[in-house]
C-alpha positions as CSV (number, residue, x, y, z in Angstrom):
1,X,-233.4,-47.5,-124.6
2,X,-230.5,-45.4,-122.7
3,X,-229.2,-44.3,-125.8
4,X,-232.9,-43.1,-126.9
5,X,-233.3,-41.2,-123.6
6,X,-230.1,-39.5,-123.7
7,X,-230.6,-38.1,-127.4
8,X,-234.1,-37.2,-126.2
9,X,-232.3,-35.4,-123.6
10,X,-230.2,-33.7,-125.5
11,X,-232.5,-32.7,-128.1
12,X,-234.4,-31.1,-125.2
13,X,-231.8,-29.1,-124.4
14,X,-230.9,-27.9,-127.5
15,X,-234.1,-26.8,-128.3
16,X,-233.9,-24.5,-125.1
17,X,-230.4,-23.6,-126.1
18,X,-231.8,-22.3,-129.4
19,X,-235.0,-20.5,-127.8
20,X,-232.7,-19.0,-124.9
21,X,-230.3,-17.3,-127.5
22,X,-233.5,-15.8,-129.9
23,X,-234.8,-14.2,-126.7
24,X,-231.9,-13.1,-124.4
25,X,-228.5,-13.8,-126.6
26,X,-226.1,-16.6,-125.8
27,X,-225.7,-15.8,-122.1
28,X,-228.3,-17.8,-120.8
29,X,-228.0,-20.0,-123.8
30,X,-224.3,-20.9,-122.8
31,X,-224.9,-23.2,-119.8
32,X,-227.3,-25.3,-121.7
33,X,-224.9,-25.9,-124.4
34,X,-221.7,-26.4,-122.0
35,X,-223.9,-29.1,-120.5
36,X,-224.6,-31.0,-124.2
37,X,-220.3,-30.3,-124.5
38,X,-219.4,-32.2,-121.3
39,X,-221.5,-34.8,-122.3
40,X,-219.2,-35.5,-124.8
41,X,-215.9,-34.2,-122.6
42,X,-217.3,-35.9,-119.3
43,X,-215.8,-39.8,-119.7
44,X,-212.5,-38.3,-120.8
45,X,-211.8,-36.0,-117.9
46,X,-212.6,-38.7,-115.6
47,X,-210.4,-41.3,-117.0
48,X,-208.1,-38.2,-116.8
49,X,-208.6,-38.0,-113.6
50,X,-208.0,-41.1,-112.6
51,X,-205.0,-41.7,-114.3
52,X,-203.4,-38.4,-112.6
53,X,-203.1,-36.8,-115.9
54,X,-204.6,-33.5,-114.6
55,X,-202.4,-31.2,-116.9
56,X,-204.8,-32.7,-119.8
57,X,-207.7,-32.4,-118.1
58,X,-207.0,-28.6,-117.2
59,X,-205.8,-28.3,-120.8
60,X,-209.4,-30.0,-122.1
61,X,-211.5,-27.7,-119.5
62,X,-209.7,-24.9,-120.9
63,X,-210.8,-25.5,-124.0
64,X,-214.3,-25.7,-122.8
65,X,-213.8,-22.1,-121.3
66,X,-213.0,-21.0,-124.7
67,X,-216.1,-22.2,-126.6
68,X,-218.2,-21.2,-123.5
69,X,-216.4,-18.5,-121.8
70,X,-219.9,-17.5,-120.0
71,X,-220.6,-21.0,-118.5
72,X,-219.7,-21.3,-115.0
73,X,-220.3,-24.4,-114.4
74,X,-217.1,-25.1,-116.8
75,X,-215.0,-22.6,-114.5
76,X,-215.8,-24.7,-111.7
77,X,-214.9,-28.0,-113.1
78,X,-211.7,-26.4,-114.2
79,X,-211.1,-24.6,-110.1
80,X,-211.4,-28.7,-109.0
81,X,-208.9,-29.3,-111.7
82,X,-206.5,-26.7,-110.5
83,X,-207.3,-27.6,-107.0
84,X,-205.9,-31.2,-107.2
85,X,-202.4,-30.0,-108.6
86,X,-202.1,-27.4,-105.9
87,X,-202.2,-24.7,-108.4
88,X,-204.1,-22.4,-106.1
89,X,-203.1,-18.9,-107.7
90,X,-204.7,-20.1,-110.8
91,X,-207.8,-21.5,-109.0
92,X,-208.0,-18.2,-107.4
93,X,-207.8,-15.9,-110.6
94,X,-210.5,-18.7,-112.1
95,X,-213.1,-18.3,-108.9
96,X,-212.4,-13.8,-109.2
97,X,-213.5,-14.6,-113.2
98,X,-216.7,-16.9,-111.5
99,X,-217.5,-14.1,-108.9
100,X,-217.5,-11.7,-111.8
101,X,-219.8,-13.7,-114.4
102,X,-222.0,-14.1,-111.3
103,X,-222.0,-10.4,-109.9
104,X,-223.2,-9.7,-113.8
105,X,-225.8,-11.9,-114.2
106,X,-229.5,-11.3,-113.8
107,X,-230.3,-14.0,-111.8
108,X,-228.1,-15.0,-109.7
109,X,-228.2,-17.7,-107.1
110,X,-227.0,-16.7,-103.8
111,X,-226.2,-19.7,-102.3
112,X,-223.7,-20.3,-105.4
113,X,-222.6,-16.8,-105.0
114,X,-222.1,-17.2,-101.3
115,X,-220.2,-21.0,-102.3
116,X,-217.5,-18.7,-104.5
117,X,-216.9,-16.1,-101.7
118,X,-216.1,-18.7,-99.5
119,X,-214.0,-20.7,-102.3
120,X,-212.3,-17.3,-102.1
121,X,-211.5,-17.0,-99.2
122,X,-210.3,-20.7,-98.4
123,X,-207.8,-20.5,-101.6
124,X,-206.4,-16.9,-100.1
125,X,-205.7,-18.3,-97.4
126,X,-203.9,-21.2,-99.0
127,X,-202.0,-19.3,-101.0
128,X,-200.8,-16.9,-98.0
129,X,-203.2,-13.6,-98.5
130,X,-204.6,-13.8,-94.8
131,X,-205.3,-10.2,-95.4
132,X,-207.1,-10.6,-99.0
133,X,-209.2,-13.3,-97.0
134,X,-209.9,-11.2,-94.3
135,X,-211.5,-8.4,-96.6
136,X,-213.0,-11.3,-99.1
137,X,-214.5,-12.5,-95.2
138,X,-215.8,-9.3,-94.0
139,X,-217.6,-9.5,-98.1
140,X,-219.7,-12.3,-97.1
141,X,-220.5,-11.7,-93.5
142,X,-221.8,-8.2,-94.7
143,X,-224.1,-9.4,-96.7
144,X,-225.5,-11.4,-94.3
145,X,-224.9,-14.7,-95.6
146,X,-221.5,-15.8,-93.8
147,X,-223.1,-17.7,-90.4
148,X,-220.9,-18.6,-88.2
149,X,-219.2,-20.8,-90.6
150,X,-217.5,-17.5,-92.5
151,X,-216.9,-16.2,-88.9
152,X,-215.0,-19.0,-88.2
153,X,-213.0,-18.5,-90.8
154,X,-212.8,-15.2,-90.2
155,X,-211.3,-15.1,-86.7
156,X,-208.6,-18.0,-87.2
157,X,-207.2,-15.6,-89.9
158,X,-206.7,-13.6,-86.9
159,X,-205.0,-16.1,-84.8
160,X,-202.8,-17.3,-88.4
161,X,-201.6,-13.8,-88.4
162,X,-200.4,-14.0,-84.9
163,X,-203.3,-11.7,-83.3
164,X,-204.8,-13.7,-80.1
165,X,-206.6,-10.2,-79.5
166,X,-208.3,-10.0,-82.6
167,X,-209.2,-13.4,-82.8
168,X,-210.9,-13.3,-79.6
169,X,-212.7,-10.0,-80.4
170,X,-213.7,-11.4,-84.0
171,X,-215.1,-14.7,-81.5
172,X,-217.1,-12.6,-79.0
173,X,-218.5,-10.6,-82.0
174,X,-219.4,-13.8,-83.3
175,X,-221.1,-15.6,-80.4
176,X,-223.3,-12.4,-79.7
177,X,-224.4,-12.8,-83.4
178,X,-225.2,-16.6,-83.3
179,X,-225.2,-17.4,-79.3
180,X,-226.0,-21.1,-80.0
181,X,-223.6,-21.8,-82.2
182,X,-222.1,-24.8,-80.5
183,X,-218.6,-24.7,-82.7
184,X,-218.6,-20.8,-82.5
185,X,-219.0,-20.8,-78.3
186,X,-216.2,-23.8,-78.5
187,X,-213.7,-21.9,-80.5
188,X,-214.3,-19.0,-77.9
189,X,-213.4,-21.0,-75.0
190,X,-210.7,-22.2,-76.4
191,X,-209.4,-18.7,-77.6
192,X,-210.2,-17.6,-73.7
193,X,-207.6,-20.3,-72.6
194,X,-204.7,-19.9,-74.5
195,X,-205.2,-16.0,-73.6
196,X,-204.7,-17.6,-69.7
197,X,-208.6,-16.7,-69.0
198,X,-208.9,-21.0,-67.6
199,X,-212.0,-19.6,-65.7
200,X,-214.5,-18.0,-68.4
201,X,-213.3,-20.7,-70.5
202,X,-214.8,-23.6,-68.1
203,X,-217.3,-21.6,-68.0
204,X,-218.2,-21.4,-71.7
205,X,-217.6,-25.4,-71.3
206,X,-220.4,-25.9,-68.7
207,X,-222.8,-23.6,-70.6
208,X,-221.9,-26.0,-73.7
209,X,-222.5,-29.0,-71.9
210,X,-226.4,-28.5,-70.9
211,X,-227.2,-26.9,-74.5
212,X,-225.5,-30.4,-76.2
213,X,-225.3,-32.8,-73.8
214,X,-224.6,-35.2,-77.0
215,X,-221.6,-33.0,-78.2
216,X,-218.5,-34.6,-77.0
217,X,-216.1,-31.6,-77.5
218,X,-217.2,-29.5,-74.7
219,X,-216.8,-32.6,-72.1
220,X,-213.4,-33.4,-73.2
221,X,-212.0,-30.0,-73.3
222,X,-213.3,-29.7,-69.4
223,X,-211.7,-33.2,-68.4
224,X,-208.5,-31.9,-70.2
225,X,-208.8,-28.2,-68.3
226,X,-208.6,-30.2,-64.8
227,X,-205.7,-32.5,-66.3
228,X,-204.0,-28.9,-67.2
229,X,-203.9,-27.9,-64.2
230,X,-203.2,-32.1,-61.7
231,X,-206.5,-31.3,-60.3
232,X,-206.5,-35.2,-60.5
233,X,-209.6,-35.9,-58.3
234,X,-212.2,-33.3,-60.8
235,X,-209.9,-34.8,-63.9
236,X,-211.4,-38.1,-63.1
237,X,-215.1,-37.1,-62.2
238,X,-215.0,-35.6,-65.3
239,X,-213.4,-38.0,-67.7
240,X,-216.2,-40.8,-65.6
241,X,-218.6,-38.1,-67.3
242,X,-217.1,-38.7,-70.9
243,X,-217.1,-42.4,-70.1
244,X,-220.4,-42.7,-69.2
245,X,-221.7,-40.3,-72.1
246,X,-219.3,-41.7,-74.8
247,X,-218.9,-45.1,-74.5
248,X,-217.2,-45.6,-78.1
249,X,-214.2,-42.5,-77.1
250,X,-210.9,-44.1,-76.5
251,X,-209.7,-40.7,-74.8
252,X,-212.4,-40.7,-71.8
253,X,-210.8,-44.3,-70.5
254,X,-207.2,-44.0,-71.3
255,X,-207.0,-40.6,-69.5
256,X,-209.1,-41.4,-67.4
257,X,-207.2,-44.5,-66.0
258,X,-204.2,-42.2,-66.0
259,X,-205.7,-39.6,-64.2
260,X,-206.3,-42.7,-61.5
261,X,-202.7,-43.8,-61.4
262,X,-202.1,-40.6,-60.5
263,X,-204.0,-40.8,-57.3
264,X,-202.6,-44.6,-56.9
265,X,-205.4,-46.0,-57.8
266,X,-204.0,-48.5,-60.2
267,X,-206.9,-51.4,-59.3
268,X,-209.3,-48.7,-60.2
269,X,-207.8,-47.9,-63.3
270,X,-207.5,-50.9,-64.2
271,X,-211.0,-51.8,-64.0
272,X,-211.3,-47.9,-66.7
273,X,-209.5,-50.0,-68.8
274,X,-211.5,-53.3,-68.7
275,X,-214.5,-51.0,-70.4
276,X,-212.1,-50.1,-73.1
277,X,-214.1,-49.6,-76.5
278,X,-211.0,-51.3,-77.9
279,X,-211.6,-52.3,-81.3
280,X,-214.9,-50.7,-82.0
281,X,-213.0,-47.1,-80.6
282,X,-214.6,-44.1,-82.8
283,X,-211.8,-41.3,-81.5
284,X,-212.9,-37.5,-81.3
285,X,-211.4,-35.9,-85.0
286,X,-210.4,-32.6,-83.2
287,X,-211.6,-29.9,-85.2
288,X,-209.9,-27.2,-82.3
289,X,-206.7,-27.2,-81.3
């Protein structure tokens, strides 16, 4: 029955293959056809894969690039290819080839478009062209499709390249654009901190904390502002907050003991301890600093 459904399949698609190249040439035939190909090529790339062989897997997706040179969808196999053996400068001349075969077509779809640009600019950056991914950057968020993902992005090129200044003008830019952004107004009052500026970044914490009162960043950077600076009385009203609001957070009840033992109130932090998550602890994956 599978075997009758996939040849129906196919035979579906090759009959739109057929009627796509009568009426518009192969370009929008292509696609259709690399799709019947890595029907054929799919079992072997993944056992490729899966062995580690990924020289003969790029070497069998280059092939497919050959017969179909306008199918994308066979660039971006070979980009994931390229990716897993660190061959970035490849991956990057692959994704420019992409952009281009996108930036010709009729049709195209923006949010693949907008996936390549950003492809772009992550492998730049990878491969040590913080300026090529700053101008590949300023591409997307131009044409209005960036977010504040892209800006993001965008400003921690600025802080790579050793430019606090910039990076904290790219972040203000950026939280006037998208002012509740919750990762955007973070990464600014972070940036305000290691510029010295402790006061608009608690700030910029506190505002954080009423819009998300579920987001845990905010609350932990504000416990760890007070601990900054052995204001040991707020460092423990405010990792009690964490505590009470993130019961599964390791961090909230160890520093929070400490910030007791501190005062030399060891009974007291003992008792932190006692509510320990222990086992069932989910820690905070710090995606700042």
């Amino acid at each position: 029955m599978k075997v009758w459904i996939f040849a129906t399949i196919a035979a579906v698609l090759w009959a739109m293959a057929m009627y796509l190249t009568k009426k518009n040439g192969s370009e929008k035939a292509e696609p259709i056809l690399f799709q019947l190909y890595q029907e054929k090529i799919n079992n072997q790339i993944v056992e490729y894969k899966r062995s580690g062989d990924f020289l003969a897997a790029e070497k069998m997706m280059l092939k497919a690039i050959k017969k179909f040179p306008k199918a994308r969808k066979a660039y971006f196999d070979l980009v994931e290819i390229l990716y897993l053996q660190e061959k970035y400068e490849s991956a990057l001349a692959y994704l420019l080839i992409i952009r281009g075969i996108m930036k010709a077509s009729f049709e195209p779809d923006p949010s693949d478009y907008f996936s390549v640009l950003v492809r772009i600019v992550q492998t730049k950056i990878r491969i040590g062209d913080l300026d090529g991914a700053s101008k590949a950057a300023i591409e997307i968020l131009e044409s209005g499709e960036g977010g504040p993902f892209i800006g993001l992005i965008y400003a921690d090129i600025a802080l790579q390249q050793g430019n606090t200044t910039e990076q904290l003008n790219r972040l203000e830019k950026m939280s006037v654009m998208y002012p509740h952004d919750s990762e955007t107004k973070l990464a600014l009052s972070l940036c305000y901190h290691s510029l010295g500026k402790s006061q608009r970044s608690e700030q910029l914490l506190e505002e954080l904390m009423r819009e998300f009162p579920h987001t845990i960043g905010p609350f932990v950077y504000f416990a760890r502002a007070a601990v900054e600076r052995k204001d040991w009385e707020e460092a423990v009203r405010r990792w009690q907050i964490v505590q009470e609001r993130f019961v599964l957070n390791p961090e909230g009840f160890e520093q929070g003991a400490a910030a007791l033992r501190q005062l030399g109130r060891e009974d007291l932090a003992a008792v932190t301890m006692e509510k320990h998550p222990g086992e069932h602890a989910v820690p905070w994956p710090l995606r700042f600093g």
